[in-house]
C-alpha positions as CSV (number, residue, x, y, z in Angstrom):
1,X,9.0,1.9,-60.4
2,X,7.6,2.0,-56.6
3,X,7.7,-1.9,-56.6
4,X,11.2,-1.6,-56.4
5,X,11.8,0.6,-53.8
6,X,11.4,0.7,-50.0
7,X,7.9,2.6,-49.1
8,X,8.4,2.7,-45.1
9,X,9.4,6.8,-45.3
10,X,6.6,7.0,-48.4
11,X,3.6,8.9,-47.0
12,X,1.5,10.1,-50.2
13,X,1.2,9.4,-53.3
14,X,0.2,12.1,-55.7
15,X,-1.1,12.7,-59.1
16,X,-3.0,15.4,-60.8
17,X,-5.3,13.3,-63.3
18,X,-8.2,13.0,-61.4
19,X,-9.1,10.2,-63.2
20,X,-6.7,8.2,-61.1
21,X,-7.4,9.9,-57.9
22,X,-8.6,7.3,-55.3
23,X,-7.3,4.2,-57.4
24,X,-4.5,2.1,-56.2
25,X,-1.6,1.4,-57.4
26,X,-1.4,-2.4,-58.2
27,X,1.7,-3.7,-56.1
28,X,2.2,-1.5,-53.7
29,X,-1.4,-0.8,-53.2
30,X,-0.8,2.7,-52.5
31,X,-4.1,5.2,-52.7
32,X,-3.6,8.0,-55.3
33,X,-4.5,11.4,-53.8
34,X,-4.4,15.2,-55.9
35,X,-1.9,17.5,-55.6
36,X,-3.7,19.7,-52.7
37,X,-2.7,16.6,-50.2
38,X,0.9,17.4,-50.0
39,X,0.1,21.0,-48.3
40,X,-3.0,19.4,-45.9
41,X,-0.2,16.7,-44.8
42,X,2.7,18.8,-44.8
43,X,4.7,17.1,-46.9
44,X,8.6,18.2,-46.8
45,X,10.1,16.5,-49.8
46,X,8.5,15.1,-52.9
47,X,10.0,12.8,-55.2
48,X,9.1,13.2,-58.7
49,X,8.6,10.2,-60.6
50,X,7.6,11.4,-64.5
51,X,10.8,12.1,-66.3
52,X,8.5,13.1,-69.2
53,X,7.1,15.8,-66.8
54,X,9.6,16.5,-64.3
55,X,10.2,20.0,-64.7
56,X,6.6,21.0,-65.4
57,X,5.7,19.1,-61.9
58,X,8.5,20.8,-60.3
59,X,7.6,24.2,-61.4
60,X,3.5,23.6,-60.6
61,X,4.8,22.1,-57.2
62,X,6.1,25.5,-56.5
63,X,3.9,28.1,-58.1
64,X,0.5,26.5,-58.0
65,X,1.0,24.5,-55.0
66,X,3.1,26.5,-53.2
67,X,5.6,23.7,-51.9
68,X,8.3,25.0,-50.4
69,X,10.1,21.4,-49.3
70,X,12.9,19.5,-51.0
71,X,12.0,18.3,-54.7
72,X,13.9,15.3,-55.9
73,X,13.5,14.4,-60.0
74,X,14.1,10.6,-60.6
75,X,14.7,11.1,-64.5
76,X,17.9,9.5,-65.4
77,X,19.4,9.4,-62.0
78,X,18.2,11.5,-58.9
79,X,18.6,15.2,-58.7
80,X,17.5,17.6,-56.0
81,X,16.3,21.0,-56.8
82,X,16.9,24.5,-54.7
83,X,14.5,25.2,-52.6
84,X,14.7,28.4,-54.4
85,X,14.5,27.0,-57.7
């Protein structure tokens, strides 16, 4: 899915199998970092990209992560959570 999109605004790209942490993706060449990145770069909105996952990302984003920015789930169409949510 991130070949086809625009990656100038995209500054991290996260996901918490550490088993892929440090690989690149293979057309965008983009490094994988964890989870812990978005806080040390503070990241203000995170797109999620696992429809499969997307509310179980959403809800670790805000609990264990304590992200506090804009979360946007690309399942079926973008939708943007409250900040609150």
């Amino acid at each position: 899915m991130l070949a086809a999109i625009e990656l100038d605004g995209l500054h991290l790209l996260v996901d918490s199998d550490h088993g892929k942490v440090g690989l690149y993706t293979p057309v965008s060449h983009l490094c994988v970092a964890p989870p812990e990145q978005i806080k040390a770069q503070a990241i203000d909105a995170v797109i999620v990209m696992a429809p499969a996952y997307e509310r179980e990302i959403a809800r670790d984003l805000r609990s264990r992560y304590h992200f506090a920015g804009t979360i946007v789930l690309a399942g079926g169409g973008f939708q943007v959570l409250d900040p609150t949510a």
